[in-house]
N, C-alpha and C positions, 0 to 999 in steps of 0.2 A: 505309265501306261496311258496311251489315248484312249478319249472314249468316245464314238461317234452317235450321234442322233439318227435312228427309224423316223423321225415321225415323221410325216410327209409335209412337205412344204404347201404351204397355202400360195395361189396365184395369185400376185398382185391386178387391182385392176384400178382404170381412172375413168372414171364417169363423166360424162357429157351429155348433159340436160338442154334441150332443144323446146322454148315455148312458142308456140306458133297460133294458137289462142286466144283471143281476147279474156280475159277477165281469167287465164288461169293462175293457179297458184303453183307459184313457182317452191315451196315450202314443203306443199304434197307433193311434188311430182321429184323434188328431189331424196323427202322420204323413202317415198314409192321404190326408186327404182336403187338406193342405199339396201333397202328390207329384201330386192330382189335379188340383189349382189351376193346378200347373207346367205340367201336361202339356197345357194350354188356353193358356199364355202369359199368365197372370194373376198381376199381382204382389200378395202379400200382405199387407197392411197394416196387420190384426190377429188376432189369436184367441183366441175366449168359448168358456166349456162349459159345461156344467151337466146335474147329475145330474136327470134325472125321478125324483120321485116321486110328486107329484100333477099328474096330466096334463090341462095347461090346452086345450081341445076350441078355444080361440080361436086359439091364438097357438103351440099347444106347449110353449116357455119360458116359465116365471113372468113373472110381469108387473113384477115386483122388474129381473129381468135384462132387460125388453124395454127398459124405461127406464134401465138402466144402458148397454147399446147404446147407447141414442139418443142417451146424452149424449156418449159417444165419440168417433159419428159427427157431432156439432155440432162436435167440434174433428178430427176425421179423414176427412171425407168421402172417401165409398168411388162406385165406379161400378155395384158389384152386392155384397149381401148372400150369400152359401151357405150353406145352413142342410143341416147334414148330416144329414141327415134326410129321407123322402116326406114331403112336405107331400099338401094337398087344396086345392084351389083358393081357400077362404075366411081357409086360414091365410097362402096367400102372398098375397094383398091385405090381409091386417088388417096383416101383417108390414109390407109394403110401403105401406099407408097410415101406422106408425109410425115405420119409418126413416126416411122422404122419397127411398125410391132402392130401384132392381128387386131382386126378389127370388127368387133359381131352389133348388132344392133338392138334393139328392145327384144324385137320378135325371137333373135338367135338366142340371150338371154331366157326366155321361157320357155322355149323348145327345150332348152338343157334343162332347166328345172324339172321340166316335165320327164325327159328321159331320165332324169336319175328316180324319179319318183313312181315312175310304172313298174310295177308290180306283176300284174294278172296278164294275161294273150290277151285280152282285146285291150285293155288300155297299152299296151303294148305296141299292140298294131296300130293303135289312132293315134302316138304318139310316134312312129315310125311313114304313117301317111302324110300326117303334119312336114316331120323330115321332110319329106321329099318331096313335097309341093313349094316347099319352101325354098329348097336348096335346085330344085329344077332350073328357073332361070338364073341361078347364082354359080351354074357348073365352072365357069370361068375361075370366079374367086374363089372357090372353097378350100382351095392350097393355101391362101392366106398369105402375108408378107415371108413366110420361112421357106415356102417355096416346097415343101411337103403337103401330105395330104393331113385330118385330124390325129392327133396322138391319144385322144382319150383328156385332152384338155376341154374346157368351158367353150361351148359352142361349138363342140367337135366327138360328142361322147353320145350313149346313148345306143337305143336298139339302131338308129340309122346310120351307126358312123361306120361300120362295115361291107355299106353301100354307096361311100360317096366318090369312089373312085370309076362308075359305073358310069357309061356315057349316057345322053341324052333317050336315046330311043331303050335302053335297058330301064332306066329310071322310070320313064314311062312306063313300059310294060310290067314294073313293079306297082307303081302308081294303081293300074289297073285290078291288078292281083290284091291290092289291100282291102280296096274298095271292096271285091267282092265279097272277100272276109267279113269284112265288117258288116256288108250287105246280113249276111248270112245270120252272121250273130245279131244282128235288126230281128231278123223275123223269126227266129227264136224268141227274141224279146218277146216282141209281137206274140206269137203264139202262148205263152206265159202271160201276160196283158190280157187275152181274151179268154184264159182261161179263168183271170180272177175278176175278170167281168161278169164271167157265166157263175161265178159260187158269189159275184155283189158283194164284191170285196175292194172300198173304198181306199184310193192312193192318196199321200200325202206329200210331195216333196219337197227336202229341204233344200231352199236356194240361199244364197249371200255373198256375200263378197270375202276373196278368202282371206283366211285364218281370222274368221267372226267368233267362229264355234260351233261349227256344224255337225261336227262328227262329235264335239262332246257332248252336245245333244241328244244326236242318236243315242251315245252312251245310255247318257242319263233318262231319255224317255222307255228305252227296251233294255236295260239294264245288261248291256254287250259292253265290249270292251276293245272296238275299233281303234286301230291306230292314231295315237292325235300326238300334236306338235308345235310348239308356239312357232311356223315359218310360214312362208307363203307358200300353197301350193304340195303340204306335206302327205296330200291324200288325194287321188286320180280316180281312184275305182270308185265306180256304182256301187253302193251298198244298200242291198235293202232286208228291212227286219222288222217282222211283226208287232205291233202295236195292242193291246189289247184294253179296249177302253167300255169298263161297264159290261162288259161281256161281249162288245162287239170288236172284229177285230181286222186294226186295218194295217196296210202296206207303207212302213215309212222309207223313206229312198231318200241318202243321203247323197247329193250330185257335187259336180266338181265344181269347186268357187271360180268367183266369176271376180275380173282385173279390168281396170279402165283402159279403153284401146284394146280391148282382146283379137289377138289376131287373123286376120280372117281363114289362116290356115287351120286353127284350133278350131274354130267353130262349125268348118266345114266337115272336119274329122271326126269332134268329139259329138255333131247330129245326132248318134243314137244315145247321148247320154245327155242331151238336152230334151231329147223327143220325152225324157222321164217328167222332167218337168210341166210340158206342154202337155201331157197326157194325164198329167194330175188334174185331181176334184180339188184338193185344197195346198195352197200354196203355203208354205213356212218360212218367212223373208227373215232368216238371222242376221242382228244388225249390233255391231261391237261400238256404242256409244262413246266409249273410253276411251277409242283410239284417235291421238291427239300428234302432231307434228314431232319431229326428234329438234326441231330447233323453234318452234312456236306453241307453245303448252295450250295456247289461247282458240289457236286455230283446230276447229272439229272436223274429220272427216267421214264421220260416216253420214252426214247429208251427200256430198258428192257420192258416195261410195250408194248410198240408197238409188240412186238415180242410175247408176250404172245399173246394177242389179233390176233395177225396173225396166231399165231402157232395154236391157237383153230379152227379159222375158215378153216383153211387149211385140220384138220384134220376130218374136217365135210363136208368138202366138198363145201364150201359156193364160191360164185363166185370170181371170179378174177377185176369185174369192182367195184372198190371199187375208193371212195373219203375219204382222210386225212382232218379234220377238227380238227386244230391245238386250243382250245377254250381256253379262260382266257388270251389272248392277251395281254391286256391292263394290267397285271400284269408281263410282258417280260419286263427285262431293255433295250432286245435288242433282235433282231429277225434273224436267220439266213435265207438263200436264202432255198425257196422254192422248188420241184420239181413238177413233171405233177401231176395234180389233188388234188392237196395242196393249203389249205387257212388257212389265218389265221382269226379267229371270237373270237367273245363276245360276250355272252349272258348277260351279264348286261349290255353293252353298245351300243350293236347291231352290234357293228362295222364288219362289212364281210357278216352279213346276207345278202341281197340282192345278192349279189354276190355268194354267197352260193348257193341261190337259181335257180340262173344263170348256174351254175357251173351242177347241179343236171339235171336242165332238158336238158342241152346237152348232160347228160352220157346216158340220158333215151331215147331221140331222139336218140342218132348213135346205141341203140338196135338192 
């Protein structure tokens, strides 16, 4: 008696790493976007890189490596190509006319993560706006080398994939339609925001780069029990949950982690869930010190990863009293010296919370 296999097949994919940088590291970036792959359920199956220096306007990649790929992929067939990089629509069909197999880009890569991870209507919606700002001038390629439209595979799934066969002027007038939405659910926000202005009820949001520990924070500051996950990007929704310190009690707002290169569609979407940040008294910069290369143990990322995080909020406008909350401690072989408004915690082990909490409501008393 035969016995056949349910379990469903993981997509093969092969990665193409694109530095275009001076002084980047090619170690993180190939990380980066290995952890990205993961966090979609896509198994790996190789990975190319290659420095730009003269930038091929066809293809991106030299033409030397488009053909080294392709010979690869005659002996490794993959189910989707990722080219860490924005593409434009004529580079992922030349792409995808050279491999013989689809091909999505950094940004299509997150978009998916993001649709598999929306949960709630409005993150739903800002992850279906993103769609479709994205996929707008890409109407051409979105059949991909199969010549179909998405089946519900990586970079084809999602609340947007039941709209991508909609031509240009529909797309649009969805485009419209989301925006208002989300318009809408702003100024609810808004209206909530100035009610807990009127009762001087101080906001705190947690920002960082994802999968630091943001939500296990919240966990562990308000003793809730938010969905958390060791992936990238395993949590979208605005969460917020009272605080109660000393008797006073504040607003903590766990926000969506922030990725180097975020794409300008996500930011443009997910506005009302950055506007948390910007509209906070005190900033909570969670920062995963531990986290270290898959192929260079030496190399630290969360200095890069601080500055991304900084660079976002800076360019939102978000406050200047900000607390470093250095998390996963107890996974340090060794600690370096701190500066002002720097701790070191653990949310598995608790170690700093209290002091944490210490640390908070004196940035919110010198208010």
């Amino acid at each position: 008696m035969k016995t056949y296999s349910t379990e469903k097949q993981r997509e093969k994919a092969l990665l193409v790493v694109v530095l275009t940088k001076k002084g980047e590291s090619k170690n993180r970036k190939i990380d980066e976007i290995t952890r990205l792959a993961a966090s979609t359920d896509l198994e790996v199956e190789g990975v190319f890189s290659q420095t730009i220096k003269e930038f091929n306007r066809a293809t991106v990649i030299g033409s030397g490596k488009v053909e080294e790929i392709k010979e690869y992929l005659q002996q490794h067939p993959v189910d989707v190509v990722i080219v860490d990089y924005k593409l434009v629509s004529s580079q992922i069909k030349n792409l995808s006319d050279a491999f013989g197999t689809r091909v999505i880009d950094r940004v299509g890569l997150i978009l998916d993560i993001f649709a598999k991870g929306a949960k709630t209507n409005e993150a739903k919606l800002q992850v279906r706006l993103a769609q479709n700002l994205y996929n707008l001038p890409r109407l051409a390629q979105i059949k991909g080398s199969s010549g179909r439209y998405g089946s519900g595979s990586v970079g084809m799934r999602g609340p947007g994939e039941t709209k991508l066969e909609l031509d240009r002027r529909l797309l649009e007038k969805e485009i419209d339609s989301l925006k208002k939405q989300i318009a809408k659910i702003k100024e609810q926000r808004n209206v909530n925001r100035r009610e807990r202005e009127k009762n001087a009820i101080k906001r705190v949001a947690i920002v960082g780069y994802t999968n630091a520990g943001k939500s296990s924070l919240l966990n562990v500051l308000t003793r809730e029990d938010i969905y958390v996950k060791d992936k990238y990007f395993a949590t979208l929704d605005t969460t917020s949950r009272k605080l109660y310190l000393d008797g006073e009690t504040v607003m903590l707002t766990d926000t969506v982690g922030f990725i180097s290169d975020l794409p300008h569609e996500l930011v443009e979407a997910f506005a009302s869930t950055l506007e948390e940040a910007k509209q906070a008294d005190l900033i909570l910069h969670v920062v995963d010190p531990s986290a270290t290369s898959l192929t260079d143990d030496k190399e630290k990322y969360y200095i890069e990863s601080m500055k991304v995080t900084n660079s976002v909020l800076d360019s939102i406008g978000a406050t200047k009293n900000r607390i470093v909350a250095f998390n996963k401690c107890d996974l340090l072989p060794a600690r370096e010296k701190l500066g002002a408004n720097e701790i070191y915690i653990s949310t598995k082990t608790k170690e700093g919370i209290d002091d944490l909490k210490r640390i908070i409501k004196q940035n919110l008393d010198n208010l």
